[in-house]
PyMOL Python script that loads the backbone (N, CA, C, O; Angstrom):
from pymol import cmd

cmd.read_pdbstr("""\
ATOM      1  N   UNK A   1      90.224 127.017 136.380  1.00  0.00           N
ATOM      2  CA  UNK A   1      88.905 127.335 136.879  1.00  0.00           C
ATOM      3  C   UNK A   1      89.040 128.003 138.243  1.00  0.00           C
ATOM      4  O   UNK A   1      89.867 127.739 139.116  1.00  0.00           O
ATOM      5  N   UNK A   2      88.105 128.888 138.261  1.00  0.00           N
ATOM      6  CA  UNK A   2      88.471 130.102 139.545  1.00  0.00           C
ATOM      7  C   UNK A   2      87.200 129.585 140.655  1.00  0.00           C
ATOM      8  O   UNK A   2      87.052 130.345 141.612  1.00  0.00           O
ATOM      9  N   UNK A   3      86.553 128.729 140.619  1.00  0.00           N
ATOM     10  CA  UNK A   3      84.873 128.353 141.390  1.00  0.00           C
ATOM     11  C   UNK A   3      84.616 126.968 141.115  1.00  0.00           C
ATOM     12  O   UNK A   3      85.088 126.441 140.107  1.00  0.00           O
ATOM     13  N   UNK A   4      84.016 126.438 141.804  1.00  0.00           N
ATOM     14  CA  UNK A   4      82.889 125.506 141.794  1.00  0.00           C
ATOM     15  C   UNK A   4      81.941 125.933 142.340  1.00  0.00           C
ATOM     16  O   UNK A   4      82.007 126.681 143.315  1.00  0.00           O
ATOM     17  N   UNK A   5      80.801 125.502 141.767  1.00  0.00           N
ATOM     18  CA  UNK A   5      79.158 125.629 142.304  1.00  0.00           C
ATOM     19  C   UNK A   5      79.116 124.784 142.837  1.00  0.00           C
ATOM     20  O   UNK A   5      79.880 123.833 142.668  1.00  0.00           O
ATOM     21  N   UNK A   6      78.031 124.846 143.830  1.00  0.00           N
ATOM     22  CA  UNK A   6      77.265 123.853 144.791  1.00  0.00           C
ATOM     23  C   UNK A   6      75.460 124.012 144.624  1.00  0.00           C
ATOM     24  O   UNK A   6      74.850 124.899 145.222  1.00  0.00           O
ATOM     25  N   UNK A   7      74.949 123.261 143.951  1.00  0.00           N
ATOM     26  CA  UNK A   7      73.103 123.728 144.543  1.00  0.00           C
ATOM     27  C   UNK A   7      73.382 122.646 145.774  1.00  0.00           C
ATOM     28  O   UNK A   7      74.053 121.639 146.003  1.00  0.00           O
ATOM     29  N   UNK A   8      72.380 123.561 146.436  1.00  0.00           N
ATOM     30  CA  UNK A   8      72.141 123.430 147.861  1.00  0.00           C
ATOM     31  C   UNK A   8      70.751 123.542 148.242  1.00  0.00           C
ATOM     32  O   UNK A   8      70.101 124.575 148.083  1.00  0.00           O
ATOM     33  N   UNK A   9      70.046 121.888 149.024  1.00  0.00           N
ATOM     34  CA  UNK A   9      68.730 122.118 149.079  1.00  0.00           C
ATOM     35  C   UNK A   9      68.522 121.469 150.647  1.00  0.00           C
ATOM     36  O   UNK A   9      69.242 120.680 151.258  1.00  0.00           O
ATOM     37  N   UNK A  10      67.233 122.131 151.047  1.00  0.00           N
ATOM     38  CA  UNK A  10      67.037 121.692 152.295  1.00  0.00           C
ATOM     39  C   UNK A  10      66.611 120.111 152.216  1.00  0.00           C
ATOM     40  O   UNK A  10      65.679 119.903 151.440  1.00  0.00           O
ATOM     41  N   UNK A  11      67.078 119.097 152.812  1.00  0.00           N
ATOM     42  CA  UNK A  11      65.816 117.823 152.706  1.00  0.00           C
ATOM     43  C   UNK A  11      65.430 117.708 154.211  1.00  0.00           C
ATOM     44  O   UNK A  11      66.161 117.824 155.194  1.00  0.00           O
ATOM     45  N   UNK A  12      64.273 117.485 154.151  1.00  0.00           N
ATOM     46  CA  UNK A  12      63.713 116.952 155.264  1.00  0.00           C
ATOM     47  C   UNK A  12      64.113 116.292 156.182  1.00  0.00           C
ATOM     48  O   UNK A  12      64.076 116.583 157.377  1.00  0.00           O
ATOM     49  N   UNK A  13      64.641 115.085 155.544  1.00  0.00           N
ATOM     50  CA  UNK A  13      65.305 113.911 156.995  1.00  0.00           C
ATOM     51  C   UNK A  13      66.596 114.390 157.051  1.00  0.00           C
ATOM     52  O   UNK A  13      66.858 114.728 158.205  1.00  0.00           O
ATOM     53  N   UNK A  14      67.729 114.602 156.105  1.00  0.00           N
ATOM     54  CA  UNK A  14      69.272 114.723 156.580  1.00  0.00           C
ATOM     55  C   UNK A  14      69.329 116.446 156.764  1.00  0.00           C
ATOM     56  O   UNK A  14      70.397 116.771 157.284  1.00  0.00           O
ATOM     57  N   UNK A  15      68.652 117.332 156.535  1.00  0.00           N
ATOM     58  CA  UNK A  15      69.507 118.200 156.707  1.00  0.00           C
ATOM     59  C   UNK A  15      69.572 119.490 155.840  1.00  0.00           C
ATOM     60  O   UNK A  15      68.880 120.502 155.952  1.00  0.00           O
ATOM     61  N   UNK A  16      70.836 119.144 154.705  1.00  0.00           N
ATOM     62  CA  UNK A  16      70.935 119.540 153.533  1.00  0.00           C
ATOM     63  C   UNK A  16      71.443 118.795 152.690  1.00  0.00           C
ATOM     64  O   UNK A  16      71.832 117.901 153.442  1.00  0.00           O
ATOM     65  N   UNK A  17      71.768 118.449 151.582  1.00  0.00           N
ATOM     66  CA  UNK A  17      72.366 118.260 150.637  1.00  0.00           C
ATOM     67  C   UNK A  17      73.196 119.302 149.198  1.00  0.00           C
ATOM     68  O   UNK A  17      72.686 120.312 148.714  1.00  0.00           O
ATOM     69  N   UNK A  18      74.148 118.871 148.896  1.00  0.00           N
ATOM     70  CA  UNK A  18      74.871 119.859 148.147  1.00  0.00           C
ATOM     71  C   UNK A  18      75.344 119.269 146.740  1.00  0.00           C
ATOM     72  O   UNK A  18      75.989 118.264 147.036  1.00  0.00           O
ATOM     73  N   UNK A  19      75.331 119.435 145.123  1.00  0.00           N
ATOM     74  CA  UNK A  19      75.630 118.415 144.516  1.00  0.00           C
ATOM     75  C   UNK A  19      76.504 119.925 143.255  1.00  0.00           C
ATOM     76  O   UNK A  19      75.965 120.932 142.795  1.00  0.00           O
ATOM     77  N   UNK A  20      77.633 119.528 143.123  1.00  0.00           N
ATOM     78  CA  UNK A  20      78.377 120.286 142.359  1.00  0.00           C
ATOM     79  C   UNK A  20      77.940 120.219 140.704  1.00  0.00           C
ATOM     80  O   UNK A  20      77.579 119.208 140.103  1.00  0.00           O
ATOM     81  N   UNK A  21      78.072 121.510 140.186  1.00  0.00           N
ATOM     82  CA  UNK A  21      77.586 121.732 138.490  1.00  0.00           C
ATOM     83  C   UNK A  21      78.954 121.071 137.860  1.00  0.00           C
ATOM     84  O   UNK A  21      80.024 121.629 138.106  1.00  0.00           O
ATOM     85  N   UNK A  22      78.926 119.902 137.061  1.00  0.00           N
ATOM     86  CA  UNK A  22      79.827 119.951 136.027  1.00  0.00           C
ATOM     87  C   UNK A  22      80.560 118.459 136.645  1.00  0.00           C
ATOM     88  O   UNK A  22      81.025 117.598 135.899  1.00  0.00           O
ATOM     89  N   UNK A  23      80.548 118.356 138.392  1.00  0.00           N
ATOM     90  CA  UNK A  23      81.629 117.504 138.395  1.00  0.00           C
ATOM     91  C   UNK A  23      80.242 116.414 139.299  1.00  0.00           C
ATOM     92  O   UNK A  23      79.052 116.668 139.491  1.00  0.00           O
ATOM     93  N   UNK A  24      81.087 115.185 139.678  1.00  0.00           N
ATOM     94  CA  UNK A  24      80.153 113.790 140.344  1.00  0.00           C
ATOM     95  C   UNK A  24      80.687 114.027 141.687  1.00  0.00           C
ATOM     96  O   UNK A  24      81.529 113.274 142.177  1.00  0.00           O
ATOM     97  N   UNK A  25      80.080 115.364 142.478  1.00  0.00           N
ATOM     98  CA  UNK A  25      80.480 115.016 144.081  1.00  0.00           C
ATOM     99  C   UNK A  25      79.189 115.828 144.977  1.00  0.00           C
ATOM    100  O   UNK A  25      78.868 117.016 144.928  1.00  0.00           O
ATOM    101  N   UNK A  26      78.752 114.993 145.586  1.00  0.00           N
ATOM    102  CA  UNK A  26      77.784 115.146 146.135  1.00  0.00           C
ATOM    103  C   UNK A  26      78.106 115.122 147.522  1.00  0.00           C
ATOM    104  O   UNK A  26      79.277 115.074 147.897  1.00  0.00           O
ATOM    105  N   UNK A  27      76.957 115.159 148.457  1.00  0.00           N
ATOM    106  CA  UNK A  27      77.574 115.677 149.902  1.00  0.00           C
ATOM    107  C   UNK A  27      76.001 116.141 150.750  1.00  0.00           C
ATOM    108  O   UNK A  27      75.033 116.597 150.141  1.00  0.00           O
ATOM    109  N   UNK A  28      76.043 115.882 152.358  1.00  0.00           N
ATOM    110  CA  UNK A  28      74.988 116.029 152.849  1.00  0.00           C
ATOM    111  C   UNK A  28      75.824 116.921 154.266  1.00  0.00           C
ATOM    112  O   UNK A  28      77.032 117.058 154.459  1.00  0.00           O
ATOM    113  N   UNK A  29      74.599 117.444 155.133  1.00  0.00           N
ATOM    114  CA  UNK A  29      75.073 117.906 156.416  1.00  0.00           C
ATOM    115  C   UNK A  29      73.863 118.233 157.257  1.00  0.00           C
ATOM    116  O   UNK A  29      72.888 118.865 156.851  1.00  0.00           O
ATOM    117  N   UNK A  30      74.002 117.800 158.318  1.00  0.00           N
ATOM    118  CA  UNK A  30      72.751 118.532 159.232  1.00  0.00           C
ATOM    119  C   UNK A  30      72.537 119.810 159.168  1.00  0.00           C
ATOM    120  O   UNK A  30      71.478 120.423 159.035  1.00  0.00           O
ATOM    121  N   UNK A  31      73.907 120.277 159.299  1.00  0.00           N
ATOM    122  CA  UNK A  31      73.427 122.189 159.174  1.00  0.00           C
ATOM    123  C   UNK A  31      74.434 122.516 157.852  1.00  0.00           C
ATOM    124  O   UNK A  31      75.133 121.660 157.310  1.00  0.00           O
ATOM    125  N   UNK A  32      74.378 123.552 157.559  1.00  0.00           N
ATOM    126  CA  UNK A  32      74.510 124.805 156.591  1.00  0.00           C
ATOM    127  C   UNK A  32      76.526 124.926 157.184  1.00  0.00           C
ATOM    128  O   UNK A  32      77.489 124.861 156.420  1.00  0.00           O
ATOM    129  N   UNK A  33      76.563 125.070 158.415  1.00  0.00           N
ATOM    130  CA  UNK A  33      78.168 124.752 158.756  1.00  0.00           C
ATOM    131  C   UNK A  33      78.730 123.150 158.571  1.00  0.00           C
ATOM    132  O   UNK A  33      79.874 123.258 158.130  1.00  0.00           O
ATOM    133  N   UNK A  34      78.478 122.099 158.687  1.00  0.00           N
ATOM    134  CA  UNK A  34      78.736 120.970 158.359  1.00  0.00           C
ATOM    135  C   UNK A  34      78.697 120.440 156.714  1.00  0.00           C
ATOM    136  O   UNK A  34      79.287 119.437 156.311  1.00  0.00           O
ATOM    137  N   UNK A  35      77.944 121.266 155.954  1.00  0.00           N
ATOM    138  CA  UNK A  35      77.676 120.827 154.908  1.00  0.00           C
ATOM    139  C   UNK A  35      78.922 121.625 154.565  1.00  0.00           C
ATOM    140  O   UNK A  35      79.809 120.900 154.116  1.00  0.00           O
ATOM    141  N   UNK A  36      79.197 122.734 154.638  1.00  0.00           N
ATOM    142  CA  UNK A  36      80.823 123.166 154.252  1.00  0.00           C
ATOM    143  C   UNK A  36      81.770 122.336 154.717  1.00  0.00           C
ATOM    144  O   UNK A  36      82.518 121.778 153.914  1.00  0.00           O
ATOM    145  N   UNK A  37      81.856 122.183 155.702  1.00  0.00           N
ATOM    146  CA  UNK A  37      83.252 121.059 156.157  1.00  0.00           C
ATOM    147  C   UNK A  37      82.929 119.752 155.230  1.00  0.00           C
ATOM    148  O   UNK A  37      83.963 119.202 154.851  1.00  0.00           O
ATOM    149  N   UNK A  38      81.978 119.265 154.876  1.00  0.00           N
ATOM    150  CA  UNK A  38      81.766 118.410 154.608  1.00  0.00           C
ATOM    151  C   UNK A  38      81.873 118.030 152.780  1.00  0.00           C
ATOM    152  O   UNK A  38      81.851 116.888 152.321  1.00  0.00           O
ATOM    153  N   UNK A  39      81.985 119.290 151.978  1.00  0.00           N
ATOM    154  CA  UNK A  39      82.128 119.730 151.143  1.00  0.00           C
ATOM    155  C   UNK A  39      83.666 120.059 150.270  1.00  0.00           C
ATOM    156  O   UNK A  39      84.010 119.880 149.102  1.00  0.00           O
ATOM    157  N   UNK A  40      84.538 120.777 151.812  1.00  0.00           N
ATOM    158  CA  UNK A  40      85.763 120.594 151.701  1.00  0.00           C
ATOM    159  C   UNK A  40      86.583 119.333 151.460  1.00  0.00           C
ATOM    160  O   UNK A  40      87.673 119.311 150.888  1.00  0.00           O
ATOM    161  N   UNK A  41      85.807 118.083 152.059  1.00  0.00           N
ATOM    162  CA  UNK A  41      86.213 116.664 152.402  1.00  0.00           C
ATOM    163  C   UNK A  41      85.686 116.242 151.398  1.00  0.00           C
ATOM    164  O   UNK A  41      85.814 115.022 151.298  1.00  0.00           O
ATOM    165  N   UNK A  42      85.081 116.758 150.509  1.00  0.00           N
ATOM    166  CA  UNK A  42      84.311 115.977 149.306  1.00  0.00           C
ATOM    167  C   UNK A  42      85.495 116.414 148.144  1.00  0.00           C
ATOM    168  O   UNK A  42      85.969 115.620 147.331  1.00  0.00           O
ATOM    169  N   UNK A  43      85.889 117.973 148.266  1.00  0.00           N
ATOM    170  CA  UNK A  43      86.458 118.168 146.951  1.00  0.00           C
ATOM    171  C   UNK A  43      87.874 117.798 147.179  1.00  0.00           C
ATOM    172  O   UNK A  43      88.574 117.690 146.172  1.00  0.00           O
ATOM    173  N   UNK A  44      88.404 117.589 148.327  1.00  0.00           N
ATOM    174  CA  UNK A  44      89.823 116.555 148.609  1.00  0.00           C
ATOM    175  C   UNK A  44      89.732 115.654 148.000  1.00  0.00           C
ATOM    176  O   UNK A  44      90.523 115.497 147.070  1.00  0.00           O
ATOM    177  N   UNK A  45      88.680 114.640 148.284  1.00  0.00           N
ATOM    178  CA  UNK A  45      88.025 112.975 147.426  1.00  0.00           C
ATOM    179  C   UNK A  45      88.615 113.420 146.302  1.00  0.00           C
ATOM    180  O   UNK A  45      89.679 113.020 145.828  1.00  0.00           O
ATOM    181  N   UNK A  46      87.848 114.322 145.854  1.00  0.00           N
ATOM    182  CA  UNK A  46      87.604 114.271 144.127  1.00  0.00           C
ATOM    183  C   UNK A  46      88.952 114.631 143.084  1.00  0.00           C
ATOM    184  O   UNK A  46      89.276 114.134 142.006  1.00  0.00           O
ATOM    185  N   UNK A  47      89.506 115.602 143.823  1.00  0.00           N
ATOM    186  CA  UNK A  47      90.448 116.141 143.041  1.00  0.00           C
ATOM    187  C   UNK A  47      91.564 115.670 143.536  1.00  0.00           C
ATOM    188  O   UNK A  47      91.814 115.903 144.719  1.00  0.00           O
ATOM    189  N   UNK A  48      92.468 114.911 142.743  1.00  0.00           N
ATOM    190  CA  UNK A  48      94.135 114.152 143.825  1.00  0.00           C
ATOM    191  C   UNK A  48      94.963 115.200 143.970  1.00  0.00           C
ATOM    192  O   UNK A  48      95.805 115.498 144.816  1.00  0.00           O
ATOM    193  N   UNK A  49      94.658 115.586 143.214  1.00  0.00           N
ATOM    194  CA  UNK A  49      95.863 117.141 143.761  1.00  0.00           C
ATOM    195  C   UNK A  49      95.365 118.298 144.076  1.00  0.00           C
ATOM    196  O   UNK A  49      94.717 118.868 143.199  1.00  0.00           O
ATOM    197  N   UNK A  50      95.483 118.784 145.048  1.00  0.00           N
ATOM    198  CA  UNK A  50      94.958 119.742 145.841  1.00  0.00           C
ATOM    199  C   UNK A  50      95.032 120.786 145.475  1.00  0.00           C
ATOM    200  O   UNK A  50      94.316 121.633 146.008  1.00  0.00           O
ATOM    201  N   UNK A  51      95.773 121.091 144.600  1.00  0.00           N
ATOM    202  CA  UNK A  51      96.053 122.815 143.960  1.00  0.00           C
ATOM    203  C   UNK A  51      95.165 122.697 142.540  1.00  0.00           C
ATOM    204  O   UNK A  51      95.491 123.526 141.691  1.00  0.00           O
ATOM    205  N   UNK A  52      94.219 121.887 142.216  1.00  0.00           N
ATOM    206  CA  UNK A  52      93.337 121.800 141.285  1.00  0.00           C
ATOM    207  C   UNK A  52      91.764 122.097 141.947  1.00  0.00           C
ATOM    208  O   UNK A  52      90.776 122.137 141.214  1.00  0.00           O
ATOM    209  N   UNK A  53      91.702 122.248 143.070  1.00  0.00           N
ATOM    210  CA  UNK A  53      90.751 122.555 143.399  1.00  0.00           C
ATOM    211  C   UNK A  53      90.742 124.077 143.962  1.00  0.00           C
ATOM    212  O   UNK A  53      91.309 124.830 144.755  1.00  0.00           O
ATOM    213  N   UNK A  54      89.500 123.991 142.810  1.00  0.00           N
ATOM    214  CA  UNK A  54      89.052 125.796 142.963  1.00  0.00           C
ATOM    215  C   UNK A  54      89.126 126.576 144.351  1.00  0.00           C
ATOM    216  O   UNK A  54      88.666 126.284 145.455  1.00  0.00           O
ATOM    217  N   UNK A  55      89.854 127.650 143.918  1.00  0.00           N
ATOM    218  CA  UNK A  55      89.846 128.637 145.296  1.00  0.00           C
ATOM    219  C   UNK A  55      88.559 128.865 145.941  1.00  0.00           C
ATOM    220  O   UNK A  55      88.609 128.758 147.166  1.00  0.00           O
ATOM    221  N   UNK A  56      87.153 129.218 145.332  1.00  0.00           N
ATOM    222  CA  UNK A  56      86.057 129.338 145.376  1.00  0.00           C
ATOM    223  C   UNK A  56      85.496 128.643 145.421  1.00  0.00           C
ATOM    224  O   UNK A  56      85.481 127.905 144.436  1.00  0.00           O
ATOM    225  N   UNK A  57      84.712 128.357 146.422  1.00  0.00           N
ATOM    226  CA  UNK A  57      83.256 128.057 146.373  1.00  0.00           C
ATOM    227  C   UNK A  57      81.817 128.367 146.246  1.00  0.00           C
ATOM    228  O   UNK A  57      81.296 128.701 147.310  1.00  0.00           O
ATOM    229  N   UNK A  58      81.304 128.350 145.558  1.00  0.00           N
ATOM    230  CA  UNK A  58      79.793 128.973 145.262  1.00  0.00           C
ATOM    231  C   UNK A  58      78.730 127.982 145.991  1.00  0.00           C
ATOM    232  O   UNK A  58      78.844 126.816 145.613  1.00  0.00           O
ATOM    233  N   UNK A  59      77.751 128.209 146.929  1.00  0.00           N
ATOM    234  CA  UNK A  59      76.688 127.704 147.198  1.00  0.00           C
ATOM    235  C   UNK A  59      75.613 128.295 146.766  1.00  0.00           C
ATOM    236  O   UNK A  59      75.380 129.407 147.239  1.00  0.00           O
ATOM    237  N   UNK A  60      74.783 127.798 145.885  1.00  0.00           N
ATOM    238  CA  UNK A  60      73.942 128.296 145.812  1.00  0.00           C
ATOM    239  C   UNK A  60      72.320 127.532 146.255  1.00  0.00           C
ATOM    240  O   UNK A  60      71.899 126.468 145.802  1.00  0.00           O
ATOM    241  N   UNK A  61      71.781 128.227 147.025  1.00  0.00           N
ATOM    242  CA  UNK A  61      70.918 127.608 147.895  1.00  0.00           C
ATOM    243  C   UNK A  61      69.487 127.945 147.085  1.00  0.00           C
ATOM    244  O   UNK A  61      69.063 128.930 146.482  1.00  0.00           O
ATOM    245  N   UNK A  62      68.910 126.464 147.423  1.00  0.00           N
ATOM    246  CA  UNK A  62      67.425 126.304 146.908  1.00  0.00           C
ATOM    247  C   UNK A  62      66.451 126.002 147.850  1.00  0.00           C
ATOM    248  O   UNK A  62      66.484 125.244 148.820  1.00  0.00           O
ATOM    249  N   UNK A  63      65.455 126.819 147.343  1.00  0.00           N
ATOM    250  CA  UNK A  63      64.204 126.738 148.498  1.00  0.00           C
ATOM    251  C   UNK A  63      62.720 126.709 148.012  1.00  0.00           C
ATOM    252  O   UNK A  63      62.182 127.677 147.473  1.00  0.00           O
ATOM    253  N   UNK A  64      62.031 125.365 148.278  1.00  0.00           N
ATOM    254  CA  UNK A  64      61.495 125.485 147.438  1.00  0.00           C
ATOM    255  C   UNK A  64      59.965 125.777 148.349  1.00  0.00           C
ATOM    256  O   UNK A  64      59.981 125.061 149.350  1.00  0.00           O
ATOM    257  N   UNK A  65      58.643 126.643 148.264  1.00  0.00           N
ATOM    258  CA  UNK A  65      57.663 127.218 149.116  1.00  0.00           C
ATOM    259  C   UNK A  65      56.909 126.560 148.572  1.00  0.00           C
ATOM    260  O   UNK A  65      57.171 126.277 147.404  1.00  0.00           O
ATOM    261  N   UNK A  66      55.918 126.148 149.054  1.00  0.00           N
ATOM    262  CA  UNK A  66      54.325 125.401 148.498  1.00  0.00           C
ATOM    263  C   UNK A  66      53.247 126.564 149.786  1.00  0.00           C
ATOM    264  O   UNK A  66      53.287 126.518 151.016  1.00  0.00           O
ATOM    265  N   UNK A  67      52.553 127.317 149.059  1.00  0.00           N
ATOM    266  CA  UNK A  67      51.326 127.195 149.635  1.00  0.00           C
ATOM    267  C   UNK A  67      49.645 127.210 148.693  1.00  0.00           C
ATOM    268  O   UNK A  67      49.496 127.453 147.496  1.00  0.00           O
ATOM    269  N   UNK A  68      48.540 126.860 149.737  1.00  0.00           N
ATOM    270  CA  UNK A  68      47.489 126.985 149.093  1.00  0.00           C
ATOM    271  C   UNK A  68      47.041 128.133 148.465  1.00  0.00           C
ATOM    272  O   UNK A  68      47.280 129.180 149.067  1.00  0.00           O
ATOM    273  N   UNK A  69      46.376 128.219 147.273  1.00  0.00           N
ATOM    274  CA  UNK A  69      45.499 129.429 146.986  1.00  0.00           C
ATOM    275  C   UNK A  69      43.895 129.155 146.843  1.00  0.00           C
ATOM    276  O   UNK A  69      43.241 128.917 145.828  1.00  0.00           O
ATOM    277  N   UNK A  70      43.501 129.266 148.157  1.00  0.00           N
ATOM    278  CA  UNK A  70      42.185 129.031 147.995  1.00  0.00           C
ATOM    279  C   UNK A  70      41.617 129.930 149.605  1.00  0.00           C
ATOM    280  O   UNK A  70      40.422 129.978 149.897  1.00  0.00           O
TER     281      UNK A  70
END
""", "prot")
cmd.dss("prot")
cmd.show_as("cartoon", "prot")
cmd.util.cbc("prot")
cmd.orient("prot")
């Protein structure tokens, strides 16, 4: 595998949050730079051998808008 995905959403109280397609590793960060470092330290966790984890990373960021129509 050449990637992992990340959706990536703003939350309110922490920050961001990041939760990978396919695998169980999840991950938070105050900013958009921490949530990468923090991401890197997630897919170390996950994978015991380090040359199994994808060269790539994909973030893909979600945003979600509410307004009125009235």
């Amino acid at each position: 595998m050449n990637e992992i995905i990340f959706i990536v959403e703003e939350d309110v109280e922490s920050g961001y949050t990041a939760k990978a397609l396919g695998y169980s590793i999840f991950t938070e960060g105050e900013t958009i730079e921490e949530l990468k470092e923090n991401i890197k330290d997630a897919l170390e966790c996950h994978f015991e051998d380090k040359s199994d984890i994808p060269p790539v990373v994909r973030l893909h960021q979600v945003k979600e808008e509410l307004f009125a129509y009235a």
